[in-house]
GULUM-457329 format. One line per 2 residues: number of its first residue (from 1); their letters; for each residue x, y, z of N, C-alpha, C, O, CB. Coordinates in nm, 4 decimals. Glycine has a CB too. Layout:
<dovexs>
NUM) a) X:Y:Z:X:Y:Z:X:Y:Z:X:Y:Z:X:Y:Z; ...
</dovexs>
This chain:
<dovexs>
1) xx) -0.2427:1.7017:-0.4176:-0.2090:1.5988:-0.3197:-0.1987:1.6558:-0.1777:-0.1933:1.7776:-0.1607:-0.0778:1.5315:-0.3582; -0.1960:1.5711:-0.0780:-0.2021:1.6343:0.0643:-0.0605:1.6850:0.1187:-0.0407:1.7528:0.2195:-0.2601:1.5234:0.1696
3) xx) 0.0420:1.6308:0.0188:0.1787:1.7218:0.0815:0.1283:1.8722:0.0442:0.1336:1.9593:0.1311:0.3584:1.6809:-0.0092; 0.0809:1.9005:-0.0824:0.0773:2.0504:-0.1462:-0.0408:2.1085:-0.0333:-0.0501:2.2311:-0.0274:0.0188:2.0579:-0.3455
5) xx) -0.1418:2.0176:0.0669:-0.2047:2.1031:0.0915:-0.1306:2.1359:0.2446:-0.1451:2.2483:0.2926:-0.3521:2.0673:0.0717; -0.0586:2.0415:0.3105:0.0184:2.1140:0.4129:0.1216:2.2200:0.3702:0.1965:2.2654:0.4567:0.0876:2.0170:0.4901
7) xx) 0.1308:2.2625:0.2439:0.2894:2.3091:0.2299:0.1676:2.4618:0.2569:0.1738:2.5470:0.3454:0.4257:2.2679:0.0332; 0.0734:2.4492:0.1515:0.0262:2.6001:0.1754:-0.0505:2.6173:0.3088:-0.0854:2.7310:0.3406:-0.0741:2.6504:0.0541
9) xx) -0.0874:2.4813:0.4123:-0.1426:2.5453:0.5319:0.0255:2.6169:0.5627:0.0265:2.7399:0.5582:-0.2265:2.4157:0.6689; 0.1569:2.5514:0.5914:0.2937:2.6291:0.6535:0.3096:2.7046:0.5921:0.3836:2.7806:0.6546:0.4180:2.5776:0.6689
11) xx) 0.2789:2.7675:0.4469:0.3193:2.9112:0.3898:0.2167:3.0232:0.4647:0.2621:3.1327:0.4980:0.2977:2.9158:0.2045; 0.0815:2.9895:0.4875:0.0035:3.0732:0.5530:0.0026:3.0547:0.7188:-0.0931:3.0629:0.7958:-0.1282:3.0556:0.4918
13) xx) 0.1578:3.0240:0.7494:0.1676:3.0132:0.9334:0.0749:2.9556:1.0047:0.0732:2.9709:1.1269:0.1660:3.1416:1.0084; -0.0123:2.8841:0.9433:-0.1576:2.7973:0.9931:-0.0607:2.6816:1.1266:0.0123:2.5891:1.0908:-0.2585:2.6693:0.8022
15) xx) -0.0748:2.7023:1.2090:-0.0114:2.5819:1.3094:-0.0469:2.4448:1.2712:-0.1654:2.4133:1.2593:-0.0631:2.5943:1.4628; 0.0384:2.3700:1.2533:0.0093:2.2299:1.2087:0.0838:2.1261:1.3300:0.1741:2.2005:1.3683:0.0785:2.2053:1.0392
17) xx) 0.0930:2.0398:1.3849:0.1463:1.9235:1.4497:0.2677:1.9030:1.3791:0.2578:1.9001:1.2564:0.0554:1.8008:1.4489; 0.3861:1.8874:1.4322:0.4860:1.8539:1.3726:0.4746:1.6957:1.3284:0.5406:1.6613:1.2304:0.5952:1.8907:1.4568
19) xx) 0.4025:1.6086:1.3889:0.3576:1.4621:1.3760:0.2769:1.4487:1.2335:0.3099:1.3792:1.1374:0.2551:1.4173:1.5111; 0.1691:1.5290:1.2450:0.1362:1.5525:1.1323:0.1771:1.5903:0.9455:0.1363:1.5407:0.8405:0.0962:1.6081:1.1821
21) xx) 0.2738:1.6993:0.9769:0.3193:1.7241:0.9002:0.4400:1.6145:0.8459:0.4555:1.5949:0.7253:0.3367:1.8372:0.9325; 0.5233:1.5457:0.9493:0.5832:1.3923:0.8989:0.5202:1.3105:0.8626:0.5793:1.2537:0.7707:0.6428:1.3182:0.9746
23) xx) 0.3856:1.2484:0.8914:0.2905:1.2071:0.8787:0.2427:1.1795:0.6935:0.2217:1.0904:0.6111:0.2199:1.2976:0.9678; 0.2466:1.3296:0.7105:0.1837:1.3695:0.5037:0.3041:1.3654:0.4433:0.2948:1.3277:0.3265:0.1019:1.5616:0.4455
25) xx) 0.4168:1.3907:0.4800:0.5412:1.3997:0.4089:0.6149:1.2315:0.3675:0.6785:1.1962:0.2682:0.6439:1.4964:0.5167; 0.5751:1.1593:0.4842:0.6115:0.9900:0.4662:0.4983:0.9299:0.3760:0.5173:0.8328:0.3028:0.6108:0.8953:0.6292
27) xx) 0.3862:0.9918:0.3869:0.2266:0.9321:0.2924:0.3024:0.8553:0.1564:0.3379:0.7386:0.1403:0.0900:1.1080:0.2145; 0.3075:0.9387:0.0948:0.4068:0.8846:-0.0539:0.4602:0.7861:-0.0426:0.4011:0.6899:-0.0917:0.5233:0.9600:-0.1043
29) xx) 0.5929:0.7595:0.0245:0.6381:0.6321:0.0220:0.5840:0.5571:0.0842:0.5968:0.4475:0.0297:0.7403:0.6159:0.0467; 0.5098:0.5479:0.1990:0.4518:0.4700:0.2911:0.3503:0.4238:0.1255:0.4308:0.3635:0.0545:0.3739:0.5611:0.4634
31) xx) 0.2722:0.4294:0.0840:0.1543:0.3937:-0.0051:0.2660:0.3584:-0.1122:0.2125:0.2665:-0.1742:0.0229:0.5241:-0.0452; 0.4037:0.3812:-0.1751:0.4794:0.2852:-0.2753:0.4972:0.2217:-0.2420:0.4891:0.1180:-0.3078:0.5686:0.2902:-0.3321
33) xx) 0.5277:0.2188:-0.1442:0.5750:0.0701:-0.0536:0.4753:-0.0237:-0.0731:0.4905:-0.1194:-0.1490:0.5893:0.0836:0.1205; 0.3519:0.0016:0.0043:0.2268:-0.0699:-0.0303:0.1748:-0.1412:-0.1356:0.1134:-0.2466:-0.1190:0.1543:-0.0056:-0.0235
35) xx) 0.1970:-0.0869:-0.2519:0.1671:-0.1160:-0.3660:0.2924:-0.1914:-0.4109:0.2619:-0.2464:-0.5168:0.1250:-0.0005:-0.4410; 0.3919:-0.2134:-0.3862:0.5345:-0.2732:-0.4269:0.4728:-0.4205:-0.3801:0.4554:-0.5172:-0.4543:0.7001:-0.2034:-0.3314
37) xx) 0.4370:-0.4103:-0.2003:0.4158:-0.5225:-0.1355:0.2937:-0.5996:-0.2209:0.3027:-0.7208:-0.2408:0.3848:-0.4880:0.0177; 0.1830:-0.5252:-0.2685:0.0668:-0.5927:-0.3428:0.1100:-0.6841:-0.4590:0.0810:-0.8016:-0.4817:-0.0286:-0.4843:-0.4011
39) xx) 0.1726:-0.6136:-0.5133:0.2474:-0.6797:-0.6150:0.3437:-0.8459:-0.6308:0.3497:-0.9527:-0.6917:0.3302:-0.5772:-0.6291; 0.4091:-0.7563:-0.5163:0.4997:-0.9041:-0.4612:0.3755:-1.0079:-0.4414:0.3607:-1.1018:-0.5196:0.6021:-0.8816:-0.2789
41) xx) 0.2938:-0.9866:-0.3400:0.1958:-1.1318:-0.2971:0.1212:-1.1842:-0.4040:0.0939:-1.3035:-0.4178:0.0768:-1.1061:-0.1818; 0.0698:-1.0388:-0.5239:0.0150:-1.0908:-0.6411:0.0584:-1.1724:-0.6960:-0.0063:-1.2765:-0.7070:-0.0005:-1.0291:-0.7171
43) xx) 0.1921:-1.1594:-0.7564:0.2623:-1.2519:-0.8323:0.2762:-1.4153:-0.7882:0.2686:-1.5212:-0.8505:0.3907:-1.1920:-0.8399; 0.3105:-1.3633:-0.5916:0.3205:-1.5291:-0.4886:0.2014:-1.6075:-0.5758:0.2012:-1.6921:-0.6653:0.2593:-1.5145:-0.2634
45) xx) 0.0913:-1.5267:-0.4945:0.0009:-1.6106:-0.5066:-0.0694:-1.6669:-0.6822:-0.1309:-1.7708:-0.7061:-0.0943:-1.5402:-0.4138; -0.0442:-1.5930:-0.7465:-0.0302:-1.6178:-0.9426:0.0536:-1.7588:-0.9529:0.0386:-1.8477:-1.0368:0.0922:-1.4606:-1.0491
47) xx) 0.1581:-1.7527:-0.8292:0.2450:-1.8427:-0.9073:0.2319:-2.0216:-0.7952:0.2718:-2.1347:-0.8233:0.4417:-1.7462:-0.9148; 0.1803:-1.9837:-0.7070:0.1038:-2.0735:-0.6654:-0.0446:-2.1232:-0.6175:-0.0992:-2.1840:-0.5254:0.1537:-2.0830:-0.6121
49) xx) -0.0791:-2.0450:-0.7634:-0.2055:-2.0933:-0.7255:-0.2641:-2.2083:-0.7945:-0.3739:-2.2562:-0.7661:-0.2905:-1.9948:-0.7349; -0.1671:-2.2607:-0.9086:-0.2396:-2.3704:-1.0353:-0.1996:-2.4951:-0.9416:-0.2347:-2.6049:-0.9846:-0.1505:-2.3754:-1.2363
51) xx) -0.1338:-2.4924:-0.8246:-0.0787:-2.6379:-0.7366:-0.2295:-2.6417:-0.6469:-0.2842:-2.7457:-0.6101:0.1084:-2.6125:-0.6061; -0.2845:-2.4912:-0.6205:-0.3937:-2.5074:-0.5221:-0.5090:-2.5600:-0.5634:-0.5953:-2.6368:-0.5209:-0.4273:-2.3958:-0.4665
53) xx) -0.4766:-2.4711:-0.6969:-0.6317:-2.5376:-0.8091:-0.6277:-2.7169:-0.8313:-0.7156:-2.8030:-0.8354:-0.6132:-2.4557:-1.0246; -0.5155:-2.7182:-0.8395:-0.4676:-2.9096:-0.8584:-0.5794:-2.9298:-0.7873:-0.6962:-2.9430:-0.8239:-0.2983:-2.9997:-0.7773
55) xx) -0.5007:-2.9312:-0.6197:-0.5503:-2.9940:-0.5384:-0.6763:-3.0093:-0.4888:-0.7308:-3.1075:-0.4383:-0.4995:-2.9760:-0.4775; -0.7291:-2.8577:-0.5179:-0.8471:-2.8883:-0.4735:-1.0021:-2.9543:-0.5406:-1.0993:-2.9979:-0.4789:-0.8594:-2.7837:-0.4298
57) xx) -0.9741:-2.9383:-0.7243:-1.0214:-3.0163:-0.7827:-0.9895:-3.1801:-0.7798:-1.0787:-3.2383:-0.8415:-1.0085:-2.9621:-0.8770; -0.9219:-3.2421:-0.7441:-0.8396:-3.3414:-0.6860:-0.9224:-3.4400:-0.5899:-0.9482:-3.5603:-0.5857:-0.7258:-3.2702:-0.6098
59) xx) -0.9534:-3.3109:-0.5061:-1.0367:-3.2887:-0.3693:-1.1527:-3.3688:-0.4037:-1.2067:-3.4737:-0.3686:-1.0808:-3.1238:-0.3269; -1.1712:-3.2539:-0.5059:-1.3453:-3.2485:-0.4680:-1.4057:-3.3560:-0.5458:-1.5233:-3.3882:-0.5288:-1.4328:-3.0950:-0.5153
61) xx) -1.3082:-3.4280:-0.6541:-1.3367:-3.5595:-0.6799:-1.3601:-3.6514:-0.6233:-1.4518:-3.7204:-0.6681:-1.2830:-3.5973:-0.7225; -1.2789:-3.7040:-0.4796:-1.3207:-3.7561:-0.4232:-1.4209:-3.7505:-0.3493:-1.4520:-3.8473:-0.2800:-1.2659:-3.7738:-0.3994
</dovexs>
């Protein structure tokens, strides 16, 4: 993963951006987070989508 590859650029004194290195260290949660949020809208939209389907077959009858 890209934390392990900054840890060995800072074991080999390689200069890195301190921005950077917060950057790869937040990656992880920043992307659980993400996937938490996918989830949440998945489910939204799962759970309203048979009112959309109603309607729009509904629709298109007329």
């Amino acid at each position: 993963p890209i934390e392990e590859s900054y840890a060995i650029l800072q074991l080999r004194d390689i200069n890195i951006p301190r921005e950077d290195i917060e950057r790869a260290d937040s990656l992880r949660y920043r992307w659980e987070k993400l996937q938490m949020r996918c989830t949440e809208v998945t489910s939204k939209l799962l759970e309203i989508q048979p009112q959309y389907r109603s309607d729009l077959l509904e629709n298109v009858k007329l």
